[in-house]
C-alpha positions in Angstrom: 114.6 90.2 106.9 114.7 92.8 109.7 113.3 90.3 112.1 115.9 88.1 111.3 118.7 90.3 111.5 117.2 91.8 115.2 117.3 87.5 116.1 120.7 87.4 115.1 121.8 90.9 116.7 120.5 89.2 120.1 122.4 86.4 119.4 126.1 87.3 119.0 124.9 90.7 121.4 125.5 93.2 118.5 124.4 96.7 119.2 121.5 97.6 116.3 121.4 100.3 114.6 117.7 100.9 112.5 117.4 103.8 110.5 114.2 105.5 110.4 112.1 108.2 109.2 109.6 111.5 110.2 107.2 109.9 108.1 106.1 108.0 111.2 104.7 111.0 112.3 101.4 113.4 111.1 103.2 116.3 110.8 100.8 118.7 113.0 102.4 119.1 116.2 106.2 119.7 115.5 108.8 119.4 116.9 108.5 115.8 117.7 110.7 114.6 120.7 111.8 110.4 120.6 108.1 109.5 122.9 106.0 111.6 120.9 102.9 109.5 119.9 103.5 108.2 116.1 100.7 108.5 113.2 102.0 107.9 110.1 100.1 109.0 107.1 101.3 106.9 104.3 102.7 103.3 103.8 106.0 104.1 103.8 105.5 105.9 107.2 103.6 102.9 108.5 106.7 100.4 107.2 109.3 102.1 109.0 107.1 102.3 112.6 106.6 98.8 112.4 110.4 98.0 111.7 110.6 100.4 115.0 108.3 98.0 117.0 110.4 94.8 115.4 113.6 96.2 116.8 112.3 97.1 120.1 110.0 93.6 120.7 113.3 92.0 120.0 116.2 93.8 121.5 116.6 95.5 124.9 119.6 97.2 123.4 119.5 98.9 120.1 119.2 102.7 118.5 116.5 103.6 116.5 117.5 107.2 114.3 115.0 109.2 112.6 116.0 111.2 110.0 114.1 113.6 107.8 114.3 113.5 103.8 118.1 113.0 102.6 120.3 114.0 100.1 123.8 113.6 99.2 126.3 112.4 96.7 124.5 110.6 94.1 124.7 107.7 91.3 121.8 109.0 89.2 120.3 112.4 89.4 117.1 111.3 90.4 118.0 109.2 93.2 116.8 111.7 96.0 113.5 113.7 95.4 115.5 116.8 96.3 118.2 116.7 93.1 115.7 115.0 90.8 114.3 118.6 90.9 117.7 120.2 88.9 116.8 119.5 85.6 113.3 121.3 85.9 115.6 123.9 87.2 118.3 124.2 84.0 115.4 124.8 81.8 114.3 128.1 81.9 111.9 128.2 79.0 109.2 126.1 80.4 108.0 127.6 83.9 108.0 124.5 87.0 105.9 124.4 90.2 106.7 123.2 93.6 105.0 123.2 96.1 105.2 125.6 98.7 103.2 124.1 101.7 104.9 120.7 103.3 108.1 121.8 105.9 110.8 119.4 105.5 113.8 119.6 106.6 116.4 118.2 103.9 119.6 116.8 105.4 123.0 116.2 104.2 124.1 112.1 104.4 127.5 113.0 105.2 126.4 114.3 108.1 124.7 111.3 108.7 127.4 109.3 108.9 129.1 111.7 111.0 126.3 111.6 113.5 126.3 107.7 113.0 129.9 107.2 113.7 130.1 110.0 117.1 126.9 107.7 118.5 129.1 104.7 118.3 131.5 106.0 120.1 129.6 107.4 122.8 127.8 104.1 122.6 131.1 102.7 123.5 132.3 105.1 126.1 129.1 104.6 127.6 127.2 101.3 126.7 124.0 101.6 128.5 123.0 104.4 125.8 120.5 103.0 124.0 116.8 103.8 122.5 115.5 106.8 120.2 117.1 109.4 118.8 116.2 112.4 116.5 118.7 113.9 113.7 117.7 116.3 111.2 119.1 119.4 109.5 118.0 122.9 111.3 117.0 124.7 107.6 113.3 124.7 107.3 112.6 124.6 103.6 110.0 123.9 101.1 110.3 122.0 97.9 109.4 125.4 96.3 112.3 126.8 98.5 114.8 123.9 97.7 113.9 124.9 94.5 115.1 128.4 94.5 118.1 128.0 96.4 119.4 125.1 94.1 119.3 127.6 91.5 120.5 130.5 93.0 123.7 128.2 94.2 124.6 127.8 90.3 123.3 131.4 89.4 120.4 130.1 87.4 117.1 132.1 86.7 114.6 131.7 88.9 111.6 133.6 87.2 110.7 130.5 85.9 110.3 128.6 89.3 107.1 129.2 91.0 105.5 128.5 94.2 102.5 126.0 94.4 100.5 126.7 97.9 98.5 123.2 97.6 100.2 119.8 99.3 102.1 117.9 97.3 99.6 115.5 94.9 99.1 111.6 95.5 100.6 110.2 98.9 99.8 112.0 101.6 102.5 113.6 103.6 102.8 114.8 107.1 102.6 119.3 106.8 105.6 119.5 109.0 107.2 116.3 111.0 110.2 118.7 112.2 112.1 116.7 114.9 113.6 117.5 118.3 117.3 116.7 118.1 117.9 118.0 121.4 119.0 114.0 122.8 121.8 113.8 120.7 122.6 117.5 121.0 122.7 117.1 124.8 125.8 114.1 124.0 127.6 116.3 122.0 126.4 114.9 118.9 125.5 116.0 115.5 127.1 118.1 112.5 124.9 120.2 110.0 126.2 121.8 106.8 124.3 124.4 104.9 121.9 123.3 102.1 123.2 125.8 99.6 127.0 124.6 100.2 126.2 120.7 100.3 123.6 120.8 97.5 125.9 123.1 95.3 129.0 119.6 95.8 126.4 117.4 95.1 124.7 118.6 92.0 127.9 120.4 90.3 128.8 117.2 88.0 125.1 117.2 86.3 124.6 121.0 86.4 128.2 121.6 84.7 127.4 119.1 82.0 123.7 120.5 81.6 121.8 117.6 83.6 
């Protein structure tokens, strides 16, 4: 499907816009600028690289973003790995772990589509921009951090919430694939909003009705 949709950019000369991911990289030599050497870890950070390579054997002009993990307004609770965590949080009886050890960097989709719609129109004030670019939020957190300051946002106990210093089990994930956002900083780019603010909007509907 991407290949076809990168033929058919070509074709009518559309300007492509592929989202992708830190995952591409290992994680163990942060910050990564747009040429840094990719080695993803997992499959989903080997899917997204090769979609990278599809766009750019295809099209001469396109922009590749990559983002960190997301969050935002949501349809069901679990949708992002970031507010699946709430109702582990809301129950203060049985204590949780998370882990305290992989950096991430979890950003607000909102923003996203901020930063989306300012490089279009820089694209078309200027329309030989094209290539990589970096976004990601500046707050460097853990999930055992996310943790704690979802809870603190709606005043819940935290004695119950406790840090785990091993990696997250099962997939392997890159320790910390912070990104250099400097590219689209330099173009006047970019909008961040605080976790505690954004996550507190996005998780009021299902902490107000108990999750």
């Amino acid at each position: 499907m991407l290949v076809l949709l990168t033929i058919i950019a070509g074709k009518v000369g559309a300007w492509m816009i592929y989202i992708s991911s830190d995952y591409i990289f290992d994680g163990t030599l942060p910050p990564y600028k747009e040429d840094a050497a990719a080695n993803p870890l997992n499959a989903y950070g080997k899917t997204k690289l090769e979609g990278e390579k599809a766009v750019q054997q295809s099209l001469s002009d396109y922009a590749i973003l990559r983002l960190p993990i997301l969050y935002g307004e949501l349809e069901y609770l679990e949708e992002s790995a970031i507010t699946g965590m709430a109702s582990q949080l809301v129950d203060s009886e049985h204590r949780c772990f998370f882990s305290d050890y992989e950096k991430r960097f979890p950003t607000l989709t909102d923003d996203v589509a901020v930063v989306l719609r300012q490089l279009i129109e820089k694209k078309i004030e200027d329309p030989k921009l094209t290539g990589v670019f970096h976004w990601s939020a500046s707050e460097r957190m853990t999930r055992y951090t996310m943790a704690v300051e979802i809870a603190q946002a709606f005043n819940l106990p935290v004695y119950h919430i406790e840090p785990n210093p091993a990696p997250v089990l099962g997939t392997p994930r890159p320790y910390n694939a912070m990104l250099d956002c400097s590219r689209l900083e330099s173009l006047g780019i970019g909008r961040r909003t605080l976790f505690r603010t954004a996550i507190k909007k996005c998780l009021s509907p299902y902490i107000e009705a108990g999750v």
